[in-house]
VEXDREN-2710 file (C-alpha; in Angstrom, 1 decimal):
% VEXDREN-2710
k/r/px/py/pz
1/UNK/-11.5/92.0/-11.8
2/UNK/-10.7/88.6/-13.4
3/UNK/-12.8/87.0/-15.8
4/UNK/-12.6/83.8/-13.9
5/UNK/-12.4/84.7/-10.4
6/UNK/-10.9/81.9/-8.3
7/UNK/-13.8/80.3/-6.1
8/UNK/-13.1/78.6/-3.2
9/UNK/-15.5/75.6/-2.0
10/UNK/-14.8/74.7/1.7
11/UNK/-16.5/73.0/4.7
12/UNK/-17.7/74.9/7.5
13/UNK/-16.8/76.1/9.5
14/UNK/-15.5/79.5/7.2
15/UNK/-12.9/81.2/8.9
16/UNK/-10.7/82.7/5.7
17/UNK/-11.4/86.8/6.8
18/UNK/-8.3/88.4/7.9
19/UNK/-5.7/85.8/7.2
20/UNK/-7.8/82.6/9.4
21/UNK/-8.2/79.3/9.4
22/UNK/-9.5/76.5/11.0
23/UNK/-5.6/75.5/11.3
24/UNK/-4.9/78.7/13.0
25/UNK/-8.3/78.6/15.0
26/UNK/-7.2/75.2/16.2
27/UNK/-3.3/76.1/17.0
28/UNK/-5.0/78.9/19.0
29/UNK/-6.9/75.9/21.6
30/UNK/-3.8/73.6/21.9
31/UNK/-2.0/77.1/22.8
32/UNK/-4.4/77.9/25.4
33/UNK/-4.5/74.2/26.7
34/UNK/-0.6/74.1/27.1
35/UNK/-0.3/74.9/30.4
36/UNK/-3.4/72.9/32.0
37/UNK/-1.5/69.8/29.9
38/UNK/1.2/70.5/31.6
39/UNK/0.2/70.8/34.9
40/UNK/-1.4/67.4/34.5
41/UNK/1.5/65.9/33.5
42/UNK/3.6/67.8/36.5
43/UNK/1.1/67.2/39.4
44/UNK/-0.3/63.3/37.9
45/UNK/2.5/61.5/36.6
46/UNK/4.7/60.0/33.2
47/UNK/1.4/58.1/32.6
48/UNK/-1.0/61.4/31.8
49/UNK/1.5/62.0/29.0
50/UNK/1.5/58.3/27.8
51/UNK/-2.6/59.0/27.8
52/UNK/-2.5/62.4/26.4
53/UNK/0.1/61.3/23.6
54/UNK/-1.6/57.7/22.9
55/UNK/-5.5/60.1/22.7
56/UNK/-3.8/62.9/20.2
57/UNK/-1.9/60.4/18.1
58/UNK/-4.6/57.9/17.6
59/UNK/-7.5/60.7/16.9
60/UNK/-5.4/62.3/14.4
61/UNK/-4.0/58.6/12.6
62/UNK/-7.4/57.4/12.7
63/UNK/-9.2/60.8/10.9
64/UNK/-5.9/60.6/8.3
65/UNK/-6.8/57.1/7.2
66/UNK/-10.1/57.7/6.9
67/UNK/-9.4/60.8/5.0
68/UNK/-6.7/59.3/3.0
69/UNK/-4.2/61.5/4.3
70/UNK/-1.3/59.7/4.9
71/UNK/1.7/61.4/4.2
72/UNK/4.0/64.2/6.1
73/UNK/3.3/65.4/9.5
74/UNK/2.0/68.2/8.3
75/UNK/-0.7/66.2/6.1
76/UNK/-1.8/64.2/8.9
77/UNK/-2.4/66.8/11.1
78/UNK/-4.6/68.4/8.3
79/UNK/-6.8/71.5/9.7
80/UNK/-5.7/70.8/13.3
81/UNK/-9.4/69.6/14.6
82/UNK/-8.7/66.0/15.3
83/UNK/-5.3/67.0/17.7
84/UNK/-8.2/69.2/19.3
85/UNK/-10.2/66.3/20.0
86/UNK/-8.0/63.9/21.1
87/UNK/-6.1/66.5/23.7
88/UNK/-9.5/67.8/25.0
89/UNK/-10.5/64.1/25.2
90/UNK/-7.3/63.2/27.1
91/UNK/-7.9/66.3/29.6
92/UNK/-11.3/64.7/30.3
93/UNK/-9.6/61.2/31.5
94/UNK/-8.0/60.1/35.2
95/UNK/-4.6/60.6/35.2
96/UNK/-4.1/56.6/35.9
97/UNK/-6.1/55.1/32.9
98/UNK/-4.8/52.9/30.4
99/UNK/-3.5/55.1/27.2
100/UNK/-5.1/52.1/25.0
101/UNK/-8.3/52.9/26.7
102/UNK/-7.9/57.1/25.7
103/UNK/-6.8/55.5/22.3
104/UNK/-10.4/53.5/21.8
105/UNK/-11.8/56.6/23.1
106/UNK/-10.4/59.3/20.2
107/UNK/-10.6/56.4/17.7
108/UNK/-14.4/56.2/19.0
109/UNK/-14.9/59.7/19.2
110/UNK/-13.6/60.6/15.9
111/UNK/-15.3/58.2/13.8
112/UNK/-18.5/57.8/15.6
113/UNK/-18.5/61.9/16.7
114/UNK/-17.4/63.0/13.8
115/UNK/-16.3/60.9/10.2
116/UNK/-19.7/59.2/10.3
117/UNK/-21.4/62.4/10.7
118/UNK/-19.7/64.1/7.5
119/UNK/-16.7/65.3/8.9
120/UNK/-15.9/68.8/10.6
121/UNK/-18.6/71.5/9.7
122/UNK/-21.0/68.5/9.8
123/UNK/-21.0/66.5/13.2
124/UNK/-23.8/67.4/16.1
125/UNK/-22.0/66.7/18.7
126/UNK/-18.3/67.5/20.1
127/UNK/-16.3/64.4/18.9
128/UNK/-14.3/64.5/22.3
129/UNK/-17.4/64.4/24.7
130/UNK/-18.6/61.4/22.4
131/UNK/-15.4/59.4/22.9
132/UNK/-15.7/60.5/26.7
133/UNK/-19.4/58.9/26.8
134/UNK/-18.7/55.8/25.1
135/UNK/-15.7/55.1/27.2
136/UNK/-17.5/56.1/30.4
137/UNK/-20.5/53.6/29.2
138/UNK/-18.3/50.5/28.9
139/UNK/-15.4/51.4/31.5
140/UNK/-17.3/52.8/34.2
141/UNK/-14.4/51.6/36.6
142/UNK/-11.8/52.9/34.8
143/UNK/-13.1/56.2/34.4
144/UNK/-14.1/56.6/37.7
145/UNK/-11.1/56.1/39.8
146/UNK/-8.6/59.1/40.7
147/UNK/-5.5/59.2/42.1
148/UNK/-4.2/62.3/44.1
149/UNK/-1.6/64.8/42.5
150/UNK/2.3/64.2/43.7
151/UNK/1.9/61.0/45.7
152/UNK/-0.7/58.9/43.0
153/UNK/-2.9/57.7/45.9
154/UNK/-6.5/56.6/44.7
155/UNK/-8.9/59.3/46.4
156/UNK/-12.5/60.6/46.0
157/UNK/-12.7/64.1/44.1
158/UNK/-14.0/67.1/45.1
159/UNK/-17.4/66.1/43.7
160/UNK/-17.6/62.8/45.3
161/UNK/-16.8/64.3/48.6
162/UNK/-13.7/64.7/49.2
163/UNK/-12.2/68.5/51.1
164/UNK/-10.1/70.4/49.9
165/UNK/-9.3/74.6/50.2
166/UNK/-10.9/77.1/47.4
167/UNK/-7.1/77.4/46.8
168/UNK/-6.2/74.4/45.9
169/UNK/-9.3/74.2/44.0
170/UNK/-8.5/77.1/42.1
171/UNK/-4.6/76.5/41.8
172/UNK/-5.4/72.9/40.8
173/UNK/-3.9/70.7/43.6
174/UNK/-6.4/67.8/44.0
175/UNK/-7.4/64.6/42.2
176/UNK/-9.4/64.7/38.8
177/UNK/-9.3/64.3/35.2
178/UNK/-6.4/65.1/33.7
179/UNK/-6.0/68.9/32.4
180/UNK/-9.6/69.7/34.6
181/UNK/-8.2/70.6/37.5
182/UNK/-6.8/73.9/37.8
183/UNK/-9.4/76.8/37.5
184/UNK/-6.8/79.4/36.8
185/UNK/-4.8/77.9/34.4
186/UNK/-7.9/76.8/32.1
187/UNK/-8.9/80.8/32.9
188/UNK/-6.0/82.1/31.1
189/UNK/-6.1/80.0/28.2
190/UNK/-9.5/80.7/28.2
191/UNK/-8.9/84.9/28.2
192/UNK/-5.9/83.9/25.6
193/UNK/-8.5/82.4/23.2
194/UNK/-11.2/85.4/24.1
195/UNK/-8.6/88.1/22.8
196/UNK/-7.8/86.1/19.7
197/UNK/-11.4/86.4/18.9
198/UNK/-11.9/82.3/19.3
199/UNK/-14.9/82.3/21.8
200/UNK/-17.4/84.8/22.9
201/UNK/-18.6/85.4/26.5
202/UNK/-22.1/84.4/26.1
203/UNK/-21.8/80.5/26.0
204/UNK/-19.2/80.4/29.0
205/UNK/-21.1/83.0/30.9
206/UNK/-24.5/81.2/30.8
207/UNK/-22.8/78.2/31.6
208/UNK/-20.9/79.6/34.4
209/UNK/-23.6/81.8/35.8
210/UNK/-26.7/79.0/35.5
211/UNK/-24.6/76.8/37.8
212/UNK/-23.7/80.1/40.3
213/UNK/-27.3/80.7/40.9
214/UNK/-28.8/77.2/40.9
215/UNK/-26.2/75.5/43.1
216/UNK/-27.5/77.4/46.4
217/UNK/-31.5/75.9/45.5
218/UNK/-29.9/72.7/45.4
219/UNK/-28.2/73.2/48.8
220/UNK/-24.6/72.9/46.9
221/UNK/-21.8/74.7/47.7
222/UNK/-21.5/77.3/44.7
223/UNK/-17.3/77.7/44.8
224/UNK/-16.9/73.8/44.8
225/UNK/-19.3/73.4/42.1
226/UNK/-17.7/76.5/40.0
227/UNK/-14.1/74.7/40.9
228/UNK/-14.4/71.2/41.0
229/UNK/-15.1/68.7/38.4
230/UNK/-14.6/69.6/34.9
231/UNK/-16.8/72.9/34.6
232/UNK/-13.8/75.5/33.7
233/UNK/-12.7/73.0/30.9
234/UNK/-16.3/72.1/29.7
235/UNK/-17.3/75.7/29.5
236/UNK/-14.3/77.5/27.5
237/UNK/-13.3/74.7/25.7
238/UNK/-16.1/72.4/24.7
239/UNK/-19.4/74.3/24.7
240/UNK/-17.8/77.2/22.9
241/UNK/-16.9/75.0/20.4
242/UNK/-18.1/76.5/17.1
243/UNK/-19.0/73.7/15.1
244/UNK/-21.4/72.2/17.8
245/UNK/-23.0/75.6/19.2
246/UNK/-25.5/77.6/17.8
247/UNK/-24.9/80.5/15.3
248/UNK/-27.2/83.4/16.9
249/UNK/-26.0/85.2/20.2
250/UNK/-29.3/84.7/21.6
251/UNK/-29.3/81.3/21.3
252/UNK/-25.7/81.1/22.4
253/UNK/-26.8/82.3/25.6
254/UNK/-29.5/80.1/25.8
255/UNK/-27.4/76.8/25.0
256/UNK/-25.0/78.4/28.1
257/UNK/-28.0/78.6/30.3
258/UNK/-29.4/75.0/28.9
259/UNK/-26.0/73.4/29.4
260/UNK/-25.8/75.0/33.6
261/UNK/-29.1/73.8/34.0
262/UNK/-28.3/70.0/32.9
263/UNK/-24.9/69.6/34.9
264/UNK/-26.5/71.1/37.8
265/UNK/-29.3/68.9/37.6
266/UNK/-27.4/65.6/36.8
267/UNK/-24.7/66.2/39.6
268/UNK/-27.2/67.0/42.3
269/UNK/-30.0/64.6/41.3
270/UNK/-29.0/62.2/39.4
271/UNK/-25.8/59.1/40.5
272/UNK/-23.1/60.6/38.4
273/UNK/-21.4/63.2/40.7
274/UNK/-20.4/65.1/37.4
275/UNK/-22.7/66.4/34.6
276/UNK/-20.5/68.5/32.3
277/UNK/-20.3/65.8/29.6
278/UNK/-23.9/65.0/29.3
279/UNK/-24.8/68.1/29.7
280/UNK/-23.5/69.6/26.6
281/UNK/-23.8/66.8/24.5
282/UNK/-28.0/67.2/25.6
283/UNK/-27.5/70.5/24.4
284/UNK/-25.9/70.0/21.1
285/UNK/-28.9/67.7/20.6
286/UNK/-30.7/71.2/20.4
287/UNK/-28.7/73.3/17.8
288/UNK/-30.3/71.9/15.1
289/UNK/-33.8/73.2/16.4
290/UNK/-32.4/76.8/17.8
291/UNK/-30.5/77.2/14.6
292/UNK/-33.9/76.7/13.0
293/UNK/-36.1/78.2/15.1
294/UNK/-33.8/81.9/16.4
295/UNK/-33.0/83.6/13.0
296/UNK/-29.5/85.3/12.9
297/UNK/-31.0/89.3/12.0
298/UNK/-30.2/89.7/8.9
299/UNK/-27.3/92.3/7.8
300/UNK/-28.6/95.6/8.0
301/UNK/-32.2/94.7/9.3
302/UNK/-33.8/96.6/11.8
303/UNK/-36.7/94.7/13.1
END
């Protein structure tokens, strides 16, 4: 063994075992977003890519120059998290909003979400989601209004009553937010990053099985709450997120069954027909205090 062993001083989250990184962590989540992006872009129009592009761009531009990172591609792009946060971001939007608006929105979430909170490893709450609220806060309007896939119509969604099959619900075929509409394309990106070893069940099936059981005592439909609105994208992609979850299983299942119980709630009682953004960001409110309060077992204890 060397005298002077290299050490290595990073940010969490510490991913170095087996060859990992955060880069390859976050290549893995704009893999297994690809083909919800582009079924947005397919079924909503040249603008979704103009909005994905202008969210992306502008969340990984304004992290590089707050960074001082300004250099090659490569360098810009740095550990892969803000491309994350401006694509999920972008997912979240209506396919007809202005891309400056998804620009504020990752410039927002990113510096508000995320710089000013210490950076990646640091930040309570998923930057995208905060870039969602804020834009939802002061463009109400604007990120309110859908158009319907192929023909660009403005139409209600699924959530705000409008009808459509549990097969074009689960293929994707109706009006929403961007990259939120297809159930079985988010599933397979979602099984994609399971396999890899990038999210656990517990999170997603809390989440997923919370709403199941509670929609009926509500009176909703259980398959249009499951299907519609942005659920599927808010439980693989956003709760799971490693940075803003907790760290114990136990808990993990908990902030599932927390976050279930809040968009349930907001959707059915409350004037927003969908709860998936407030509803995790209420939870990440929490880590902090389940972090503290459910120990991670030690290695090797029993009791």
């Amino acid at each position: 063994m060397s005298e002077n062993p290299d050490i290595v001083v990073t940010e969490a989250p510490h991913l170095m075992s087996d060859g990992d990184s955060t880069l390859l962590v976050m290549s893995d989540v704009l893999l297994a977003l690809l083909p919800a992006t582009l079924a947005g872009i397919y079924l909503f129009g040249i603008n979704t890519l103009y909005v994905i592009m202008a969210a992306v761009f502008t969340a990984m531009a304004v992290e590089a120059v707050f960074l001082r990172r300004i250099g090659s591609f490569q360098e810009v792009l740095g550990d892969g998290s803000a491309a994350v946060t401006g694509l999920l971001l972008a997912l979240t939007l209506p396919p007809d909003i202005s891309p400056g608006l998804a620009a504020a929105g990752a410039a927002m979430g990113i510096i508000i979400g995320k710089l000013l909170l210490g950076g990646l490893g640091h930040n309570i709450f998923n930057p995208a989601l905060v870039g969602r609220a804020i834009l939802l806060a002061i463009w109400p309007a604007a990120m309110t209004t859908y158009s319907s896939p192929l023909d660009g119509n403005t139409t209600a969604t699924v959530l705000g009553g409008a009808e459509y099959s549990y097969a074009e619900m689960f293929l994707g075929n109706i009006p929403g937010s961007i990259g939120e509409t297809s159930a079985l394309l988010l599933l397979l990106g979602a099984i994609y990053l399971f396999f890899r070893g990038r999210i656990g069940w517990r999170i997603p099936l809390g989440y997923l099985g919370t709403v199941a059981l509670l929609s009926p005592l509500f009176g909703a439909n259980v398959l249009v709450q499951l299907l519609g609105g942005g659920l599927m994208l808010g439980a693989f992609y956003m709760a799971t997120d490693m940075v803003t979850s907790p760290m114990d299983d136990r808990a993990k299942l908990i902030f599932g069954v927390g976050c279930g119980l809040f968009t349930i709630v907001i959707r059915e009682l409350a004037t927003l027909p969908e709860g998936v953004t407030y509803a995790i960001l209420l939870m990440n409110a929490l880590v902090p205090l389940m972090d503290r309060y459910i120990k991670r077992r030690a290695f090797g204890e029993v009791n």
